[in-house]
C-alpha positions in Angstrom: -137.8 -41.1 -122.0 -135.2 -39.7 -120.7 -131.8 -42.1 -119.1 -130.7 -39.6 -117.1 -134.5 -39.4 -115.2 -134.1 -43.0 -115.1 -130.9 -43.3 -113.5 -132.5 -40.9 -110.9 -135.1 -43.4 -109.9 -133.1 -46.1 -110.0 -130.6 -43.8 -107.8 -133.9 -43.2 -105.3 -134.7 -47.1 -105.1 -131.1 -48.1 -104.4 -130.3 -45.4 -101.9 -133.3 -45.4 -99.8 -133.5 -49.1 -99.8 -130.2 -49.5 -97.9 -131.9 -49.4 -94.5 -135.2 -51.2 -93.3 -137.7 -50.0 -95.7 -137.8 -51.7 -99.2 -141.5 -50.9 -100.6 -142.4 -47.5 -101.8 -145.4 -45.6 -103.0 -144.8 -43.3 -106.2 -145.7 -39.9 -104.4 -142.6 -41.3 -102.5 -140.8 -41.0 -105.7 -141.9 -37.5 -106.5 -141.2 -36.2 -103.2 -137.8 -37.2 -103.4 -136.8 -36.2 -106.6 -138.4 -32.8 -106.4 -136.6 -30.8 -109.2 -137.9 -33.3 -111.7 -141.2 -33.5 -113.6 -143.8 -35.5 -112.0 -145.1 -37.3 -115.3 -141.2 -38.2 -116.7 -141.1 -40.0 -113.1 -143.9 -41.9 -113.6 -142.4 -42.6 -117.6 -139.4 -43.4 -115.7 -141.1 -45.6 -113.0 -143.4 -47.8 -116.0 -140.3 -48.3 -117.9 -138.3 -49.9 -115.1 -141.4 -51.7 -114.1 -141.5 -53.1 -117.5 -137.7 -54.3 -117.8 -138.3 -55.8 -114.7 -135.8 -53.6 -112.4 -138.9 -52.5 -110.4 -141.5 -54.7 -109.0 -145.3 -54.1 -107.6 -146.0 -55.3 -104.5 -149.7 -55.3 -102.9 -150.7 -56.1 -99.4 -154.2 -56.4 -100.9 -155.1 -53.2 -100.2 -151.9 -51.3 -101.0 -149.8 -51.4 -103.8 -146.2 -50.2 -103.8 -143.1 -50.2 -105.8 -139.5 -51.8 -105.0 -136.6 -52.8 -106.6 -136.9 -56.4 -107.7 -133.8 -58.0 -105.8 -135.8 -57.5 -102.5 -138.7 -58.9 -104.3 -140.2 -61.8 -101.7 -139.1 -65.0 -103.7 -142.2 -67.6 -104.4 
């Protein structure tokens, strides 16, 4: 996996989440990094989900992603 597609989604999470929307879906992802590869975004996506910089959050019928500082404390 690539750091530098990483950085990119990382890059997309931080910048888009500076106004009132915080949760994302990953089409939202691909849409907004369009000169990259749709499967090394969703590499890039698992990985961060799996060092714990991303987060899932479901509404119970929707999933989405966001960065896990705005993650609703329990």
């Amino acid at each position: 996996m690539s750091e530098e597609i990483k950085e990119k989604v990382l890059g997309f999470f931080q910048e888009k989440s500076k106004g009132e929307k915080k949760k994302f879906y990953i089409k939202d992802v691909v849409k907004g990094l369009p000169s990259e590869d749709r499967h090394a975004i969703q590499a890039a996506v698992k990985e961060l989900l799996d060092d714990g910089t991303l987060r899932y959050w479901s509404s119970g019928s929707t999933t989405y992603l966001m960065l896990a500082e705005f993650f609703p404390k329990e």
